[in-house]
C-alpha positions as CSV (number, residue, x, y, z in Angstrom):
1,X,-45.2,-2.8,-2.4
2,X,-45.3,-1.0,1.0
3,X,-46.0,-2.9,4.2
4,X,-48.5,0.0,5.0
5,X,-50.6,-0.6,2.1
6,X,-51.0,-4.1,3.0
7,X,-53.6,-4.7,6.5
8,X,-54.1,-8.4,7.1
9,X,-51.2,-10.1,8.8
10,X,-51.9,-13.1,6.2
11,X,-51.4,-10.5,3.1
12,X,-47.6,-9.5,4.2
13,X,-45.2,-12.4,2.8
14,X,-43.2,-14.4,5.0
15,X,-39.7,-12.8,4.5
16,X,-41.2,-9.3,4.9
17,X,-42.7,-10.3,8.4
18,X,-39.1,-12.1,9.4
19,X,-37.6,-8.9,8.5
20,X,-39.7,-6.5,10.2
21,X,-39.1,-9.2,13.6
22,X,-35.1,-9.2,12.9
23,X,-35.5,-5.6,12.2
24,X,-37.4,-4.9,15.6
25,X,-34.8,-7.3,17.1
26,X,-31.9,-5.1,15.7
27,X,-33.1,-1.7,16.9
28,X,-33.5,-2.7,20.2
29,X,-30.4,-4.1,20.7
30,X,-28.5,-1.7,19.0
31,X,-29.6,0.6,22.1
32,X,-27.0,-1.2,23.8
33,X,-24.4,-0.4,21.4
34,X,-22.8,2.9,22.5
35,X,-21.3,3.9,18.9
36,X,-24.6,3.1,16.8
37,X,-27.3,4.7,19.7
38,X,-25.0,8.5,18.9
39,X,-26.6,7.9,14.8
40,X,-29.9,9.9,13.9
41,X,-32.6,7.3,14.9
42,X,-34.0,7.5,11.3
43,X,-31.2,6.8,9.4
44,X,-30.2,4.2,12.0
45,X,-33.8,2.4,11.5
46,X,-33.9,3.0,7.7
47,X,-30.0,0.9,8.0
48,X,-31.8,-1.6,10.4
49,X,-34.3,-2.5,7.9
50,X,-32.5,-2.6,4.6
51,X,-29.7,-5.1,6.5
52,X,-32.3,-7.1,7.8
53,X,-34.1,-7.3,4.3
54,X,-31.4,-8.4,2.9
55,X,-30.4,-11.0,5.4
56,X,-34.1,-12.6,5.0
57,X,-33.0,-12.5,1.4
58,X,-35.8,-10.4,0.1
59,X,-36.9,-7.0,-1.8
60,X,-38.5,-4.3,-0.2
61,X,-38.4,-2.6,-3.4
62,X,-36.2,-0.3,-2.9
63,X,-38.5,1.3,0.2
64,X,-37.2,4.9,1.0
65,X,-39.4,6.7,3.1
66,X,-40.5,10.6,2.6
67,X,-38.7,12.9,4.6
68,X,-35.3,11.5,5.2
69,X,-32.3,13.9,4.5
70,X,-28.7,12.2,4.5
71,X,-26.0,11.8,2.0
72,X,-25.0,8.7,0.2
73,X,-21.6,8.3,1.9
74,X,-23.5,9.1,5.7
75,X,-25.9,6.3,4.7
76,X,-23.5,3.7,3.5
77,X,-21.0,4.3,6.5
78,X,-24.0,3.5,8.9
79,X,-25.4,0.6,7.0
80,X,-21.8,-0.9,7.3
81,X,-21.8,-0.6,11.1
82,X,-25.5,-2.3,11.0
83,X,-24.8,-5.2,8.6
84,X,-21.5,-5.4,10.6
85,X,-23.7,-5.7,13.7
86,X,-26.1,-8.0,12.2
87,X,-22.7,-10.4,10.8
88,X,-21.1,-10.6,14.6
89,X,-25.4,-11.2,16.1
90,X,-25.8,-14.0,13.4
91,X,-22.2,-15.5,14.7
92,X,-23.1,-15.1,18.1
93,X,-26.5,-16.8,17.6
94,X,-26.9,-19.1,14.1
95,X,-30.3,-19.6,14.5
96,X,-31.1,-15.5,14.5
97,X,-34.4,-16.2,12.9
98,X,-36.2,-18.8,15.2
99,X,-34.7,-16.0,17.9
100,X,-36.4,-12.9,16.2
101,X,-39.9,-15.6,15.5
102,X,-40.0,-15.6,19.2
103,X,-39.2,-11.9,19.8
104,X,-42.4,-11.5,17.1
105,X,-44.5,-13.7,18.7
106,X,-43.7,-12.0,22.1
107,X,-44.5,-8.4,21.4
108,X,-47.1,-9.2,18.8
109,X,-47.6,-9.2,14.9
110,X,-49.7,-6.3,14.6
């Protein structure tokens, strides 16, 4: 299941909406980080979302979008950076989730 093929805000499951507001949460702040803003923006994002799917404890089915062009090893040293990133945030804050529901609510559902 894709989150495009899905329109109503009601439709879209509650761990997929917590990990699209985690994930949103993540990019933004990894702007901040020197080392992770020098990886390709699409390989950083495709990282961002597949840590914060599995944080929410859910399956995005194995989402892989068209058009992305890394190797296996690129991809897995970046998502260890990002889940990394995501471990030290979630000891830094506990309650990551109530934080990202109000980062959600802030900018919108869409």
């Amino acid at each position: 299941m894709r989150l495009r093929e899905l329109s109503a805000p009601d439709l879209i499951p509650l761990s997929f909406r917590q990990a699209r507001s985690l994930a949103r949460y993540l990019l933004e702040l990894t702007l901040q980080d020197y080392d992770l803003s020098q990886i390709r923006p699409s390989t950083l994002a495709l990282c961002v979302w597949k840590s914060a799917v599995a944080h929410v404890n859910t399956d995005d089915g194995n989402f892989l979008p068209d058009g992305l062009f890394f190797t296996r090893e690129d991809f897995r040293l970046v998502y260890q950076e990002v889940k990394l990133f995501t471990e030290n945030l979630q000891q830094s804050f506990p309650e990551i989730i109530n934080i990202c529901d109000h980062y959600s609510n802030m900018y919108g559902q869409e």
